[in-house]
N, C-alpha and C positions, 0 to 999 in steps of 0.2 A: 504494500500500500504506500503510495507514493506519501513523501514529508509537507507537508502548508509550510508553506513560505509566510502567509500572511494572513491578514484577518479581512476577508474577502466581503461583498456586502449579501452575498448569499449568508454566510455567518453570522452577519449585521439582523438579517429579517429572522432567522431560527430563533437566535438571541431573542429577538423581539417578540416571537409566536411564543416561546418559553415564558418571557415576562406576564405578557396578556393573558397568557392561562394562570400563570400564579395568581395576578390581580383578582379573576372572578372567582379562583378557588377563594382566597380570601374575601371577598364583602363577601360572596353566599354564604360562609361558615364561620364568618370570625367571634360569633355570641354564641356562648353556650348555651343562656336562656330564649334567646330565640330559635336556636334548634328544638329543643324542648320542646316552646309554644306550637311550632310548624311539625313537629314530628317527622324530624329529618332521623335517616336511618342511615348509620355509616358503619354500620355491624361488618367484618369481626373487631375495628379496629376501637381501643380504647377510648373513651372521651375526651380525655387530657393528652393523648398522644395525637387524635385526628387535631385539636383546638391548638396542639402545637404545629402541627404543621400548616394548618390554616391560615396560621398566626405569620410563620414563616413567610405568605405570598407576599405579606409587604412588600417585603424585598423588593419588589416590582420599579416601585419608585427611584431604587438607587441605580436599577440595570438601566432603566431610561435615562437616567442622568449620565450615567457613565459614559453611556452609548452616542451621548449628545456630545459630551464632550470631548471623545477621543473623535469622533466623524468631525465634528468642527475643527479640531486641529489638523487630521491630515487635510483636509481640505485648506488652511490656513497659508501664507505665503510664508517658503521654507527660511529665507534672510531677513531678520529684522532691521532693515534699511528706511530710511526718510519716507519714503510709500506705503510703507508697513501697513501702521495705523486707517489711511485714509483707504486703502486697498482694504485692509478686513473689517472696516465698520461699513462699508458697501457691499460687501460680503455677507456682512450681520444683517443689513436691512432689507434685503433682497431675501435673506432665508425669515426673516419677521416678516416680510411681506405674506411670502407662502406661506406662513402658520396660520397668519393670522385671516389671510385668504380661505385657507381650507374652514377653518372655525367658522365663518360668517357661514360657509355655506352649510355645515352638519345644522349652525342652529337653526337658517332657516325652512331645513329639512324636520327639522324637529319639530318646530312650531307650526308647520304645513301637514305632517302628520295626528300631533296631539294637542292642536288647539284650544278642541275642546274640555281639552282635561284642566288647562294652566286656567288661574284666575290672576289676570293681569295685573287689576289694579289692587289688588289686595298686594299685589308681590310688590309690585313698581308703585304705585300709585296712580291719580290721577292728571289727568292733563300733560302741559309741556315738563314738569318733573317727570310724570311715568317715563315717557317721551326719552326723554334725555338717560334715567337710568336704564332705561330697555336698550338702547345704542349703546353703552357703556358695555352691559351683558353681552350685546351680536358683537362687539370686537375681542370679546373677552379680557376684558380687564377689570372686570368684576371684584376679582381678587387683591389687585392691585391698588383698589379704592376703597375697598369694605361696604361695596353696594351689593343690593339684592342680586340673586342668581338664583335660575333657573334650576341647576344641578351643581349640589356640592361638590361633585368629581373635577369640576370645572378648575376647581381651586390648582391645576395644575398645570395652566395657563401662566398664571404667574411666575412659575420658577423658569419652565421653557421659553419667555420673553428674555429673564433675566439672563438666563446661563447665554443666552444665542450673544449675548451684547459683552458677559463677564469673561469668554472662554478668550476670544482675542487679546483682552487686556494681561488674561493670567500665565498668555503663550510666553510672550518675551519674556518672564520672572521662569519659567519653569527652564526654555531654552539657555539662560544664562547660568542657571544654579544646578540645575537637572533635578535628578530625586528629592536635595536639598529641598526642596521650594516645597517637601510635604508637610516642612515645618510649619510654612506659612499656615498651613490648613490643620493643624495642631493649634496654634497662637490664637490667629485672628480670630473665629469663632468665640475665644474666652475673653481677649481684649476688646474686643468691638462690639455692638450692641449692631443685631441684623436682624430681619428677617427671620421668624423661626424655622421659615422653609429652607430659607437662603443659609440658616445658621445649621441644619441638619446635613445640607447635601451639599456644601459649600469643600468639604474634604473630600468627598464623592468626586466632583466635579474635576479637581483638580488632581487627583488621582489618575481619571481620564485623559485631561491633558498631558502627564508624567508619562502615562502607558503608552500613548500616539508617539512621543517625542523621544522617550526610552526606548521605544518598540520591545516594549515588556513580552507582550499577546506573539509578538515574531522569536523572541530568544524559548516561550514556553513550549510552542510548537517546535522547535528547534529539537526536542530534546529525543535521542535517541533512542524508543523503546517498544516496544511490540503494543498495537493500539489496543490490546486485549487488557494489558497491562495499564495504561495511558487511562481506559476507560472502569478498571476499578479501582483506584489511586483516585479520581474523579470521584466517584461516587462513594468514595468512604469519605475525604475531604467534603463535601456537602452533608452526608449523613452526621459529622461530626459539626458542624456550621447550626447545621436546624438546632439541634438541644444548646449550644456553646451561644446562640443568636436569641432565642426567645426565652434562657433565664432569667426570672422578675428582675435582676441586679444590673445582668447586661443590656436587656429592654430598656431598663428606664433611667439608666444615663451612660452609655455605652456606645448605643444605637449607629451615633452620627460619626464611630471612632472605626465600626465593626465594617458598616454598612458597604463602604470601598471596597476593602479587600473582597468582600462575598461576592460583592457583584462582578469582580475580574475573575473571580474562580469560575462562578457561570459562565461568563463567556468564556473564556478557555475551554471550558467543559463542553460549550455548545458549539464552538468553531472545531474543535479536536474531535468529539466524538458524537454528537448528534449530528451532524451536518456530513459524517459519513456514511450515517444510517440511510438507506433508503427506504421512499415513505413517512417514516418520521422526519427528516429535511425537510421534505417537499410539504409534509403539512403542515411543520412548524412556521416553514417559511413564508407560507401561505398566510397565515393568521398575521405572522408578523407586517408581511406589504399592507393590509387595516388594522394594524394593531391600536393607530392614533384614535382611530373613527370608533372603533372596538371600545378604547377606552372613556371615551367622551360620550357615546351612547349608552354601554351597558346598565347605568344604574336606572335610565325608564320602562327597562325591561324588566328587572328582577327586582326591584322596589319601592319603585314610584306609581309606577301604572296597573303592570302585570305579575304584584309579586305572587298571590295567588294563586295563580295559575303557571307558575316554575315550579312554586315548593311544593304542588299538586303530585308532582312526579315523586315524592317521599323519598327515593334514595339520592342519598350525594350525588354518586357518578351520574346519574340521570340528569338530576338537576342541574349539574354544570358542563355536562351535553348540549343539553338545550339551551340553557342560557351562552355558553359559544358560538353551537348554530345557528341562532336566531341572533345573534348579536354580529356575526361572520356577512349573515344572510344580510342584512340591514346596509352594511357598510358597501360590500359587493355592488349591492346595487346604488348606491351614492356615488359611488364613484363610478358607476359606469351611468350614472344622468351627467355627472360633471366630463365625463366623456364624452358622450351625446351633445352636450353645450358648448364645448368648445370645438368640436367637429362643424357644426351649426355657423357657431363663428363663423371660422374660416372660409365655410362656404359662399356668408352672405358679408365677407368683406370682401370688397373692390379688388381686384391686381393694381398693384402700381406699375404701370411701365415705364 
């Protein structure tokens, strides 16, 4: 079996299919008492071992960060020369445009489909305030302002604005110092007063940067050893991650110190050895090309609108079948109307000649 050279973007969207599954395993199972209420059945596995690994999906959040950060740096210009700065904050606002482009369109898919569910001015209010906080919401900055929103998931808006604009400024500190600069993401979190989001995944981030610019992810795959081996070394390193990750002590001031490394071991784990599975690639990778749409829809399926009728399925694995499927199915077809519309374009703009 041939050696990776490197962390390819097929590896990028597995990674990603892998995150988005973690995330729905967790909101569907992250309360004990509301399995209980719903009579959810995850027999034969213990209660406090499935609530740990449920617990585990968070994780979700650092892989995207990570993920954000190491793609923003290779993408980054490689000499930090007089151009730099103005080359990668047009860089930065060209990929904020896309985000924030894609966003306007999920919400106004959302609002087109569940109109009838949302009461507007109770959320927004009335007149030109509702007005104004409802634009706030369609660009998503919701978060960013501590106005009303539609979906709390949204709250993730806010970190992906910020990392797209923070990752260029933390490249030339990483590129000068190298690993060094992991200090910065030790220090500053405790000296500076952020963001709690920004203060969680601020080590994460820069982690990512280190990994692009180290090419950590290229010396791991490097390493010479039968992938049979490669993939249970992997999966005893995660196995030992879940109990060492959701200990009451580690959880709850650890988190923001742990969260890095885990998420570089996932990808390593998912460039190295899921991504030579076949079938499992292809459908991880699958989920990953909607993972964003995945993530910004899923919670009007399984608890806003139709929780009922997920937790109706009583087993876990069912349940978060179906909330994949229907979450997969949802985004699929969004993207292929944003297909359809900009095909449309094309056709009904002019030639210049």
């Amino acid at each position: 079996m041939s050696q990776k050279s490197g962390f390819e973007k097929k590896d990028t969207l597995v990674v990603k299919g892998l995150a988005i599954l973690l995330l729905l395993f967790y909101h569907l199972f992250e309360n004990a008492a509301m399995l209980e209420q719903l009579n959810v059945v995850y027999a034969p596995i213990p209660q406090d071992i499935f609530l740990m690994l449920s617990g585990y999906g968070n994780i979700c959040v650092a892989i995207f960060v990570f993920l954000t950060a190491y793609g923003i740096t290779k993408g980054l210009p490689a000499a930090v020369e007089k151009t730099y700065f103005s080359d990668a904050m047009q860089q930065a606002f060209r990929r904020f445009c896309r985000l924030v482009g894609n966003f306007v369109i999920m919400y106004l898919s959302v609002n087109l489909v569940w109109h009838s569910w949302f009461d507007y001015q109770k959320l927004y209010g009335k007149g030109m305030q509702g007005g104004i906080l409802a634009l706030i919401d369609l660009f998503g900055f919701a978060q960013f302002l501590g106005t009303p929103t539609l979906n709390m998931t949204w709250w993730y808006m806010e970190l992906a604005i910020l990392f797209i604009f923070l990752v260029p400024l933390l490249y030339p500190v990483v590129k000068k110092t190298g690993a060094y600069s992991l200090m910065l993401g030790f220090l500053l979190p405790m000296a500076v007063t952020m963001n709690s989001d920004v203060q969680r995944y601020f080590l994460v981030a820069l982690l990512g940067v280190a990994a692009a610019e180290e090419k950590w992810l290229e010396k791991l795959f490097a390493w010479k050893a039968h992938p049979a081996v490669k993939a249970i070394v992997g999966v005893l390193l995660i196995a030992i991650s879940i109990p060492l990750r959701q200990n009451y002590m580690v959880h709850t001031y650890f988190l923001w110190i742990l969260d890095g490394p885990i998420a570089l071991l996932l990808c390593w784990f998912g460039g190295e050895v899921l991504s030579r599975i076949p079938g499992v690639s292809h459908l991880l990778a699958f989920f990953g090309h909607y993972s964003m749409n995945i993530f910004f829809v899923h919670t009007f399926f399984y608890l806003a609108i139709h929780r009922d009728w997920f937790y109706s399925f009583r087993y876990a694995a069912l349940i978060w079948l179906m909330l994949a499927v229907v979450s997969l199915g949802y985004s699929v077809a969004l993207e292929l109307v944003k297909k359809g519309g900009l095909i449309l374009r094309r056709k009904c703009t002019p030639k210049r000649k």
